[in-house]
Structure formats: structure tokens, C-alpha cells
C-alpha positions in Angstrom: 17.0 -18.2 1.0 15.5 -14.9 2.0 17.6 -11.7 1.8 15.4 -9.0 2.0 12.0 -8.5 3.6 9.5 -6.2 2.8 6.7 -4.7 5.8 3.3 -3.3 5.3 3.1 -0.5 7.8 -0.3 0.1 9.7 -1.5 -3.1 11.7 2.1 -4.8 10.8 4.2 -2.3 12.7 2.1 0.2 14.3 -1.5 0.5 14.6 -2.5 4.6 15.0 -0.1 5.9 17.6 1.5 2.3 19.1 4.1 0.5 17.9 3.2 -3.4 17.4 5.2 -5.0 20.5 8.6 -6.2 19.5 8.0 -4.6 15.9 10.6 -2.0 16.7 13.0 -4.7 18.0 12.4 -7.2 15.0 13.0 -4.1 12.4 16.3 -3.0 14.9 17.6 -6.9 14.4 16.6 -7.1 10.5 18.8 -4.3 10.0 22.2 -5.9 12.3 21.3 -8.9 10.6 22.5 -7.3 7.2 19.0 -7.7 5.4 17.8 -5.8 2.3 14.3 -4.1 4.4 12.2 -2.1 2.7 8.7 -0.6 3.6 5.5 -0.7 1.5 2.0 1.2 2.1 -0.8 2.2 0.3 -1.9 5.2 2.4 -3.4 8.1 0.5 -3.9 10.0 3.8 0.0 11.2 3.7 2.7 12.4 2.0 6.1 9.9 1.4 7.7 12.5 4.0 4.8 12.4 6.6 5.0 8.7 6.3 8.4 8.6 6.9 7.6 11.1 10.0 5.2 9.1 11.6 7.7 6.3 11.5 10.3 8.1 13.3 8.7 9.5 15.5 7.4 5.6 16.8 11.2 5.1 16.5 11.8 3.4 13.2 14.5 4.6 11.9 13.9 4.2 8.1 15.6 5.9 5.5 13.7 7.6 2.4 14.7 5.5 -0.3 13.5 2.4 2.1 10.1 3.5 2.0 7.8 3.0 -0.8 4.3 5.0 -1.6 1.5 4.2 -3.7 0.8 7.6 -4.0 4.3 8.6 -5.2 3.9 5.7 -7.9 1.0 7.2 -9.3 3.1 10.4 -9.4 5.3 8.5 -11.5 3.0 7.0 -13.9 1.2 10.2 -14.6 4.9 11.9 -15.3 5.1 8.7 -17.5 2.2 9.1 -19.6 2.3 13.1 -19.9 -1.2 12.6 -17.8 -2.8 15.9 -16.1 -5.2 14.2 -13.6 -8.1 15.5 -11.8 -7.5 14.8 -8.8 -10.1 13.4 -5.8 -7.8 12.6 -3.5 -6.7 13.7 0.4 -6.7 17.3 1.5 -3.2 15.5 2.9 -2.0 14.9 -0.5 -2.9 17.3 -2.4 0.4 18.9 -2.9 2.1 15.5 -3.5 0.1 16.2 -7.1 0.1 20.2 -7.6 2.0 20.2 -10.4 0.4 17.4 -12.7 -3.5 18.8 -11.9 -4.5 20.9 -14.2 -7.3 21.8 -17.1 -8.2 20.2 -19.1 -8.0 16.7 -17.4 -7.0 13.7 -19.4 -7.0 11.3 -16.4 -8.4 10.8 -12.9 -6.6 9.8 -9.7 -8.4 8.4 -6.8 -7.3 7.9 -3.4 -8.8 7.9 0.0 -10.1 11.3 0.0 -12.2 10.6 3.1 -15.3 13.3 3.0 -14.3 14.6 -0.5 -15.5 11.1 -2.1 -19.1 12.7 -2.3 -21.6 12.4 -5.1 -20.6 15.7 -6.6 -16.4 15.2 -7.0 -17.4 11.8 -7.8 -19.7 12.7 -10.3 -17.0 14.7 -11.9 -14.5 11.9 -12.0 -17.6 9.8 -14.3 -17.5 13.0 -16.6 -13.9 13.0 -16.9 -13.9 9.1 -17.6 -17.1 8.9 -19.9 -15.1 10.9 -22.6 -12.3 7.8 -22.5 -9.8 9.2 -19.6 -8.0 6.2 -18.0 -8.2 6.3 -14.1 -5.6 5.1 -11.8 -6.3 4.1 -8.0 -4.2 4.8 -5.3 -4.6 1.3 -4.2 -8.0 -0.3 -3.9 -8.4 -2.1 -0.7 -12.0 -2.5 1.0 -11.0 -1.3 4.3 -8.8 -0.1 6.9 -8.5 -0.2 11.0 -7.9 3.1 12.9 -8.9 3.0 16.5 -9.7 -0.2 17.0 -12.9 0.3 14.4 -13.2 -0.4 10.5 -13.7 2.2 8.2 -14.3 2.2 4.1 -11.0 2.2 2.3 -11.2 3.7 -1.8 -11.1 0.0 -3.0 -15.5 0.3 -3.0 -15.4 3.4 -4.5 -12.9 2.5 -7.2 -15.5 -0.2 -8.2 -18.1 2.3 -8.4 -16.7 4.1 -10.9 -15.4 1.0 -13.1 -19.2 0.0 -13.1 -20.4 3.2 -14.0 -18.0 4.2 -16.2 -17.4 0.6 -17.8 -13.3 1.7 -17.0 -10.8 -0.4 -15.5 -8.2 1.0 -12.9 -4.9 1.1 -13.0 -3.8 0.4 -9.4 -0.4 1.7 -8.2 -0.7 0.7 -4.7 -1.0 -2.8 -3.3 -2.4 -5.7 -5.1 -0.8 -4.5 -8.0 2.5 -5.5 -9.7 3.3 -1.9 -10.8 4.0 -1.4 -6.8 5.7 -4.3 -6.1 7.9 -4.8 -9.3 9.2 -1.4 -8.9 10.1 -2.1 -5.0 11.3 -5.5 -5.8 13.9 -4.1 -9.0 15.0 -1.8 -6.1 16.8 -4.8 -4.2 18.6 -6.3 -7.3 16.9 -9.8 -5.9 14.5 -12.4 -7.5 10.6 -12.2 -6.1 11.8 -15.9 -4.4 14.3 -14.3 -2.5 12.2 -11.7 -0.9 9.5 -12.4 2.1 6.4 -10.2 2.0 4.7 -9.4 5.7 1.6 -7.8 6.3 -2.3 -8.1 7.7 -4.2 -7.6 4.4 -4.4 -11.6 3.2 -5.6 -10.0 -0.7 -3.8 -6.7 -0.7 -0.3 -7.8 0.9 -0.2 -11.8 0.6 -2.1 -12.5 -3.1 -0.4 -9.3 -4.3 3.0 -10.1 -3.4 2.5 -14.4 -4.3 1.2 -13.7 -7.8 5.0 -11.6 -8.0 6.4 -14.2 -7.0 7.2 -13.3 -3.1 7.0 -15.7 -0.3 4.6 -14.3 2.4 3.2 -13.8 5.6 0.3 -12.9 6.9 -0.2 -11.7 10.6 -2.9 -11.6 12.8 -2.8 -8.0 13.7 -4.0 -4.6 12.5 -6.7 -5.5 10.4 -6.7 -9.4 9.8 -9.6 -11.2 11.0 -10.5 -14.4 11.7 -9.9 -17.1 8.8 -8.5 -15.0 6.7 -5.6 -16.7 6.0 -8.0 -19.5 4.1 -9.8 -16.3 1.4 -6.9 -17.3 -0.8 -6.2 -20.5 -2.6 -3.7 -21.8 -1.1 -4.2 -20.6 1.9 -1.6 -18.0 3.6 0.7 -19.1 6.1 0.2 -17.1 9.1 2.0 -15.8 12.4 1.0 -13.9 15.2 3.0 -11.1 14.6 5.7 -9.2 12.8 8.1 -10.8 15.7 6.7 -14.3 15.2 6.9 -13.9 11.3 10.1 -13.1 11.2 11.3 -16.0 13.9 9.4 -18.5 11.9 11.4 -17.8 8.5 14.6 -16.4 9.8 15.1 -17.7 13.5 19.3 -18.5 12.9 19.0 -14.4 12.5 
């Protein structure tokens, strides 16, 4: 029996500046309905409060502690591990990790850091990494849709520096457990309990199933065609956050 769902944002409840149709409604009901809702992403564009901003102002009404970062869960793991990162990450975000960046590095973090992931800083993180510094990704999927239109996510440039560095990442964001065990130990529920939604079939769906989730994967934001069948088995789909939720929960 599901008792608490948890949403990936962009493409599953907004795309840009527009709600999803019905998203709002769907969330609205989830909550009457008495279910345990919380909210995943792996943006490393914003801060945990301008996430949270950009929801309300769409008209979610989602509470702090419902919303979960990858960005803040690096935060914790370098606070965990008396790390002082360097830091290649959004101009966005750069507060969010003020106090942990400093000389000399023993760790890089990566995130989407848009113009900034240039030969130079990147060149830099190598340095830092050659002499045996662990690096941690702010998630590492390929891509994400803004406007209608695709664009590089820091999953490609994560894998650049594992190659060159021979390194491997430690991922807070989504696919990794460290995201989704600390959201799921926030519910006091099993993984079977809990339905995962989103539009990324490797990031969102194989993420949350090798938890231990049930999932969902819709066809907006930035699912394409067939996507549903990349993963072994393949994902069970819906048309929408509306749809997905009516398909597992439609006495709610």
C-alpha cells in the first residue's frame, strides 16, 4: 500500500515558468488525502530556499522540511567528512558552500556550474583530484529541458573527470542512494511503501527501484520516446503527474 509519494520537480510539476496542468491539483488532493509528500531535485542552479520560492510562487505550497536538495546533501557529507572542497559549482550556489571552501582543498564538488565548467576550473578540479581528493557530484544526469530545448547537465562532465583522474564520484543527488535513503528515513516508511514520480527513466525510476521504491515515469519535461524500455524491466509509465497518481491511488 502506498503512503507517501515522492515528485521530481522540473518536467514533473513545472517545466520553466508553467505549472504541469492538473500538477497543482494532484499535489492540493495528495495533501487532503493525508499522504506523506515529499519533493526531490537535483538542481545545482539554486539554493534549497530559491527552490522552495520558485515553487510558491507557481502555487505549491510546500513546506521546507518537504523539500529535498542534492546540493544541501553534499553540504552534509562534506560537514560529515571534515571536507574543505573546491568548489566548481553555480554562481547561484555559491553561498550554499561559503563556509566549507577554503585552502587548501581536500575535495572537489561539482555541480552544474553552466559557463564556469571551462577547461581552466576544470583543469583545477584534475589537480586537486590527481593528489588523491575524493570528488562528490551534485548529481550526474546527462541532461536537462529548459525552453522547450536540451541542454548538457554535469552528469558528462563528471565522467570526464573520473576518466582523467581515474576517480569515482560520490553522487548526492539523484541516482544515488545517499539522496534517496536520507529522504526515505525522513517518512519513517519502508522503500515498498513509497511511490517515486518523475521524467528521468535512469535518474528518478532506476534510482529510486534499486531502493526499493515503486515508480513512475511520465511523459513530460524531459522523457522521450521509449524511454520507459532503457531499463530492464521496463518502467511503467503515465502521461502525467495527474495520470500517475490516478493509476496507483484512484480511491484517493
Amino acid at each position: 500500500m502506498i503512503k507517501a509519494i515522492f515528485f521530481d520537480l522540473s518536467g514533473v510539476l513545472y517545466e520553466g515558468s508553467r505549472p504541469i496542468p492538473n500538477a497543482k491539483e494532484t499535489i492540493n488532493r495528495l495533501e487532503k488525502g493525508g499522504l506523506t509528500l515529499r519533493f526531490i531535485t537535483n538542481t545545482s542552479r539554486k539554493t534549497h530556499a530559491q527552490v522552495l520560492s520558485h515553487l510558491q510562487s507557481l502555487g505549491f505550497n510546500i513546506l521546507p522540511e518537504q523539500l529535498f536538495t542534492a546540493c544541501k546533501a553534499a553540504k552534509v557529507w562534506c560537514h560529515k567528512l571534515s571536507l574543505t572542497p573546491y568548489c566548481l559549482v553555480h554562481k547561484n550556489i555559491k553561498s550554499e558552500f561559503k563556509e566549507l571552501e577554503k585552502e587548501p582543498y581536500n575535495a572537489v564538488i561539482i555541480g552544474d556550474a553552466e559557463g564556469d565548467l571551462n577547461y581552466q576550473n576544470l583543469d583545477k578540479a584534475f589537480q586537486i583530484l590527481s593528489c588523491g581528493a575524493p570528488l562528490l557530484a551534485i548529481g550526474d544526469n546527462r541532461y536537462f529541458k529548459e525552453d522547450d530545448t536540451l541542454h548538457l547537465d554535469v552528469g558528462p562532465f563528471v565522467k570526464a573527470l573520473e576518466y582523467a583522474a581515474g576517480a569515482d564520484a560520490i553522487v548526492t543527488g539523484k541516482p544515488s542512494p545517499i539522496l534517496f535513503q536520507e529522504v526515505v528515513e525522513s517518512t519513517n516508511l519502508k522503500p515498498s511503501e513509497i511511490l517515486m514520480i518523475g521524467d528521468d527513466v535512469y535518474s528518478d525510476i532506476e534510482g529510486a527501484r534499486n531502493c526499493g521504491l515503486e515508480t513512475c515515469l511520465v511523459k513530460t519535461g524531459k522523457y522521450r520516446e521509449n524511454d520507459e524500455f532503457c531499463i530492464s524491466p521496463p518502467a511503467k509509465v503515465a502521461k502525467d503527474v495527474a495520470d500517475a497518481v490516478n493509476q496507483r491511488l484512484p480511491m484517493l
